[in-house]
C-alpha positions in Angstrom: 0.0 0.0 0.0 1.4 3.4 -1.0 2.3 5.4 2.2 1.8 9.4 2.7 3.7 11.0 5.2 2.8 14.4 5.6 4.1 17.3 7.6 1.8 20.1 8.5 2.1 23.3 10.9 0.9 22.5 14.2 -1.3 25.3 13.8 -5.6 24.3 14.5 -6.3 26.4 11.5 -4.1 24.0 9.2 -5.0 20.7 11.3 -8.9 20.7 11.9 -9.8 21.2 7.9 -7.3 17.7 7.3 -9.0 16.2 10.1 -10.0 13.2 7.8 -6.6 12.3 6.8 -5.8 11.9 10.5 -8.1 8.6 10.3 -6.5 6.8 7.3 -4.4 3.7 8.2 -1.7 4.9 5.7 -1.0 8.3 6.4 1.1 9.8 8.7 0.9 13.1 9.7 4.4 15.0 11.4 3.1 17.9 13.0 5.4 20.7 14.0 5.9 24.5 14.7 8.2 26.2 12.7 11.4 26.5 12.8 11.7 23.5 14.5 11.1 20.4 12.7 10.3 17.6 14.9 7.9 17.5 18.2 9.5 17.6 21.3 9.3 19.1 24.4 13.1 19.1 25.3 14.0 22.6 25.4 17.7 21.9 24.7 17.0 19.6 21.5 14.4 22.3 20.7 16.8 25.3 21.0 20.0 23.6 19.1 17.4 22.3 16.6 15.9 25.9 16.0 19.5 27.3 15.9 20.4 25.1 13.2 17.1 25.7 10.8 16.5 29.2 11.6 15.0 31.4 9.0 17.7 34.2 10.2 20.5 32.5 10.3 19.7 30.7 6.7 19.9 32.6 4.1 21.0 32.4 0.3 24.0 33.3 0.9 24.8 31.3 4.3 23.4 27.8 5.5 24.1 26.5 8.9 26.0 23.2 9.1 25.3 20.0 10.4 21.7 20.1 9.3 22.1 16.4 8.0 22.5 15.0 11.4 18.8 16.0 12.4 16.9 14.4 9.1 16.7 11.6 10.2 15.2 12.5 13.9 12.9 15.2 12.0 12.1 11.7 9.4 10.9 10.0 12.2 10.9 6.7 10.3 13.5 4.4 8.9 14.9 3.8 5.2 12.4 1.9 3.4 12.4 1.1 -0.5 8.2 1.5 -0.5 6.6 3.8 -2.5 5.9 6.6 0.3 4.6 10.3 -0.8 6.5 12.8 1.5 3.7 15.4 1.3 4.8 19.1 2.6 2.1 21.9 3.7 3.1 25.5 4.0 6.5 24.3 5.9 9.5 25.4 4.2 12.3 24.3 7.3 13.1 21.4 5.7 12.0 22.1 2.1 15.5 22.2 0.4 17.6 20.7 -1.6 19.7 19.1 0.9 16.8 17.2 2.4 15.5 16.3 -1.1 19.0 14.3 -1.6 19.0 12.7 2.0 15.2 11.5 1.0 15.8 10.0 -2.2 19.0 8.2 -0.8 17.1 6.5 2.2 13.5 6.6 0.6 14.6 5.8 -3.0 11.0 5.5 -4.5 9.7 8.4 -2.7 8.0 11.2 -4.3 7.8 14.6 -2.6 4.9 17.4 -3.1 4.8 21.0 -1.6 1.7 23.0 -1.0 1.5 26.5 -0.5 -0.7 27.2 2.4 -0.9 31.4 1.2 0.2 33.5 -1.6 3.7 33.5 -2.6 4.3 37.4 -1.8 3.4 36.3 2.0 5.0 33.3 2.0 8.2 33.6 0.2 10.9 35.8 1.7 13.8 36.1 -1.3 13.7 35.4 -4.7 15.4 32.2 -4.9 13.0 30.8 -2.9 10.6 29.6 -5.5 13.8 28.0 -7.2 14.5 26.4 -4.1 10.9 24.9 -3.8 11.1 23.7 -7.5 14.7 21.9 -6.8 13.1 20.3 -3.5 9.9 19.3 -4.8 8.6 16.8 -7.8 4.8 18.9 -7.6 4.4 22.3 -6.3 0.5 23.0 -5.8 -1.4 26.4 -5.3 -4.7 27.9 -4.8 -4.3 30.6 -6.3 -4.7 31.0 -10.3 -2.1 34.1 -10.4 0.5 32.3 -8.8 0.5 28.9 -10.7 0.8 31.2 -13.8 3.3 33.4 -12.7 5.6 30.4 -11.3 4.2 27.3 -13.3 2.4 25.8 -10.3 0.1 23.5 -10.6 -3.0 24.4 -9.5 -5.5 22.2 -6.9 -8.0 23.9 -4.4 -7.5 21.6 -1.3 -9.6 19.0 0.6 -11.6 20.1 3.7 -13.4 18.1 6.6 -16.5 18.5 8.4 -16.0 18.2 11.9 -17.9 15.6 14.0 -20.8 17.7 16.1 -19.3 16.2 19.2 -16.1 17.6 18.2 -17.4 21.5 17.8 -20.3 21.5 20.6 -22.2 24.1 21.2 -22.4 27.5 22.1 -22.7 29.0 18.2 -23.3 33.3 17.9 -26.8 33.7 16.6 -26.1 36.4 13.4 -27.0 37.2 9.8 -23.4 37.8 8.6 -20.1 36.2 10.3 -16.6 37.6 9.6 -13.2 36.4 11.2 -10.0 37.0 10.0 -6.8 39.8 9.9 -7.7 42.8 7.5 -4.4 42.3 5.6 -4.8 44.6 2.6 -8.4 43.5 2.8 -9.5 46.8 5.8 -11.1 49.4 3.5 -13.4 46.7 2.3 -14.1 45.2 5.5 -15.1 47.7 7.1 -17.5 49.2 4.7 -19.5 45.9 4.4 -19.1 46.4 8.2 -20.5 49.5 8.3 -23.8 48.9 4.9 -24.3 46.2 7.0 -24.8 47.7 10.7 -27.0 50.6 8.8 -29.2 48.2 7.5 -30.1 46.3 10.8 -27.7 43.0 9.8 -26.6 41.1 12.9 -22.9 40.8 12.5 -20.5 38.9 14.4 -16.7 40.5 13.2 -13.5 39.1 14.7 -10.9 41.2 13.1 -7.5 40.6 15.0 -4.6 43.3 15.0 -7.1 46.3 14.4 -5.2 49.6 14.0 -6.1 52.2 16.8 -7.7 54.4 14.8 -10.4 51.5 13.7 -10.7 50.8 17.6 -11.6 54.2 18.2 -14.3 54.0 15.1 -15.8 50.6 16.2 -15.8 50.7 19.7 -17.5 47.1 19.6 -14.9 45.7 17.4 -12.0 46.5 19.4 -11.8 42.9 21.2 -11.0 41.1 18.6 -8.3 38.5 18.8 -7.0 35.5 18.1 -9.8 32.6 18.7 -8.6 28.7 17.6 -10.3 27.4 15.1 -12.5 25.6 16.6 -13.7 28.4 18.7 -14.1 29.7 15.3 -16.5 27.0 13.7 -18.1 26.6 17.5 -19.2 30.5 16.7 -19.9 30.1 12.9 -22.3 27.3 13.8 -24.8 30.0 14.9 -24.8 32.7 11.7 -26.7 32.5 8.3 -23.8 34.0 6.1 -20.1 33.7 5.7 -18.1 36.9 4.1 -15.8 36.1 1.6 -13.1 39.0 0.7 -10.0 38.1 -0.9 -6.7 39.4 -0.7 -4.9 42.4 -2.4 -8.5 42.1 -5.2 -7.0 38.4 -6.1 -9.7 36.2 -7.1 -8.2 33.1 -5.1 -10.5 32.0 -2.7 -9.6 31.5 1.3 -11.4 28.4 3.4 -14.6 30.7 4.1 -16.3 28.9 0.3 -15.3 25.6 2.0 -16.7 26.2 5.3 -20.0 27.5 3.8 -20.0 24.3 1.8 -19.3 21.7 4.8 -21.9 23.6 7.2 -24.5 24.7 4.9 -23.8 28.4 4.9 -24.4 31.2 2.8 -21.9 33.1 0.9 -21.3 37.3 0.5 -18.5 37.8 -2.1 -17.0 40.6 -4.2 -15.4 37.7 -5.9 -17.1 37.1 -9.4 -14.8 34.1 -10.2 -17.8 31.9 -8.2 -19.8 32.5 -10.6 -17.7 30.1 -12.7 -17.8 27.5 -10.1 -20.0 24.1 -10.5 -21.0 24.9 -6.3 -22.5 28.5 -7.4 -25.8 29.1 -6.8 -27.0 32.7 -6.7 -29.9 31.2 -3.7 -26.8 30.7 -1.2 -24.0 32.9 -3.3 -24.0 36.7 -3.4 -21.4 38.8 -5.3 -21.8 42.3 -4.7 -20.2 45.3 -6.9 -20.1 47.8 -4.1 -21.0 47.4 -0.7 -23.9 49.8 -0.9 -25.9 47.3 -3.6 -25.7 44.2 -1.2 -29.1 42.7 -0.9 -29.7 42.7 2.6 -32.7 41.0 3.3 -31.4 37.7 0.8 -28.3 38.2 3.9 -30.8 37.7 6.5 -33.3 35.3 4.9 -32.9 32.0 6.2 -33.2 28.5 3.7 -32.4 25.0 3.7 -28.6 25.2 2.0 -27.1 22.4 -0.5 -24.2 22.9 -2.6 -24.2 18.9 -3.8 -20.4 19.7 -3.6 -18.5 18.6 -0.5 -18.1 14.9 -1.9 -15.0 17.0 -4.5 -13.2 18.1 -1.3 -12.5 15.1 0.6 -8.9 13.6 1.3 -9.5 11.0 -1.3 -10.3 12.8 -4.0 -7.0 15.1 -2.6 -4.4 12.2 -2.6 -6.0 11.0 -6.2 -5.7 14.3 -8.1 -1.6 14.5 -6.2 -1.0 11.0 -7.2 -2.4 12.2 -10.8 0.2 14.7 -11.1 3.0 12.7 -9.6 2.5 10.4 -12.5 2.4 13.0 -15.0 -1.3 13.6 -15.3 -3.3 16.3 -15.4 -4.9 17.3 -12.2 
């Protein structure tokens, strides 16, 4: 059986949406924070370990020694001639060359993908960084159409789980419109939805972490917004009618708010005219709005039974087949 083992963020917001692949006999999943890759609570491994894959202290021009002698630990499993899928998301501390080699000399059937968790302007820090990733990996996959053009990416939109109710409990915020994320380049826009949407008596439940002062001052009732985990996060999203969807610097990649709205039945509030492209659209559960002032705000608030006949294209097995597709030289 072919094996996957995949190392992830330990970060809820990148675990919970893979929780299915946690349940499959032949995957196994490395979890870790980053710089640091292995899990351990030894603070001395953990410091010498961070010391030698440092962001800082690696840089083009300068790599720290020695790093070989920690693949294997960071491996975590011994040299095997099987046909195992190493399967990297949004971790770049071991995604070099270096590791490539070590990988293909103790794993000598392996095959290794790399998915970019964000856009490549937030994720990569130099420019020889997306010639790195290409050196390291046999598949590089985005999300987002203007990156996989730009870089010759191939492009794949992800797999996302429902949770098990047990799992998220109760204790959902009753609203019309739910927004939670950072503004990014994303605040002008956010806050005038924000604001068409307070005028018109819309019950809005906005988490909007990192607000500048100023934006405290303005909205008083938005200035404790944090950080919430995830789950906390689906726990509240449980309760509202409609998810807002606003993408970054006026991309038309999509973040997981579409996916969310799909697994929990959810409406959708976009500026994002790409969804009507989409075989999910459906302008009953999808709105795409030109300027905040035209939203409809009573199809916002209107409550119906919600069905995108779509969440069976999202799971981890259709994931690992459309990977395994490319791997072999398919189209995805």
């Amino acid at each position: 059986m072919k094996r996957y083992i995949v190392y992830m963020p330990d970060m809820d917001f990148f675990v919970y949406p893979y929780y299915d692949l946690f349940n499959r006999e032949n995957v196994e999943v490395i979890k870790f924070r980053e710089p640091v890759p292995m899990n351990t609570d030894n603070r001395l491994l953990r410091k010498m370990c961070e010391c030698t894959f440092s962001f800082e202290l690696n840089t083009q021009r300068f790599r720290m020694p020695f790093k070989n002698l920690w693949y294997r630990i960071c491996t975590g499993i011994p040299d095997s001639t099987d046909e195992i899928i190493f399967m990297f998301w949004g971790t770049f501390t071991l995604s070099d060359r270096n590791y490539r080699k070590y990988l293909k000399k103790h794993f000598p059937n392996c095959k290794i993908t790399f998915t970019m968790f964000d856009l490549a302007k937030w994720c990569l820090q130099e420019t020889d960084d997306m010639k790195n990733l290409k050196e390291f990996a046999d598949a590089i996959f985005s999300y987002d159409m203007d990156d996989v053009q730009k870089y010759g990416l191939t492009f794949h939109r992800d797999a996302f789980s429902v949770l098990p109710e047990e799992m998220i409990g109760s204790g959902g915020v009753d609203s019309d419109l739910n927004f939670c994320g950072k503004a990014k380049d994303r605040y002008d826009e956010i806050l005038a939805v924000y604001d068409s949407a307070s005028k018109a008596g819309v019950r809005c439940d906005f988490n909007i972490p990192k607000l500048p002062q100023e934006a405290k001052n303005a909205y008083p009732e938005l200035a404790a917004s944090k950080y919430i985990p995830y789950l906390e996060y689906v726990r509240r999203m449980q309760g509202t009618n409609c998810l807002l969807e606003v993408c970054q610097s006026k991309k038309t990649n999509y973040t997981l708010r579409p996916w969310e709205a799909i697994a929990y039945g959810k409406k959708i509030l976009t500026s994002n005219k790409e969804f009507l492209k989409e075989d999910f659209y459906n302008p009953n559960y999808i709105q795409i709005y030109e300027d905040p002032s035209d939203i409809d705000w009573e199809w916002v608030k209107a409550r119906v039974d919600i069905d995108y006949h779509y969440i069976e294209k999202l799971t981890v097995d259709k994931l690992l087949e459309d990977y395994n597709r490319v791997l072999d030289g398919n189209a995805c």
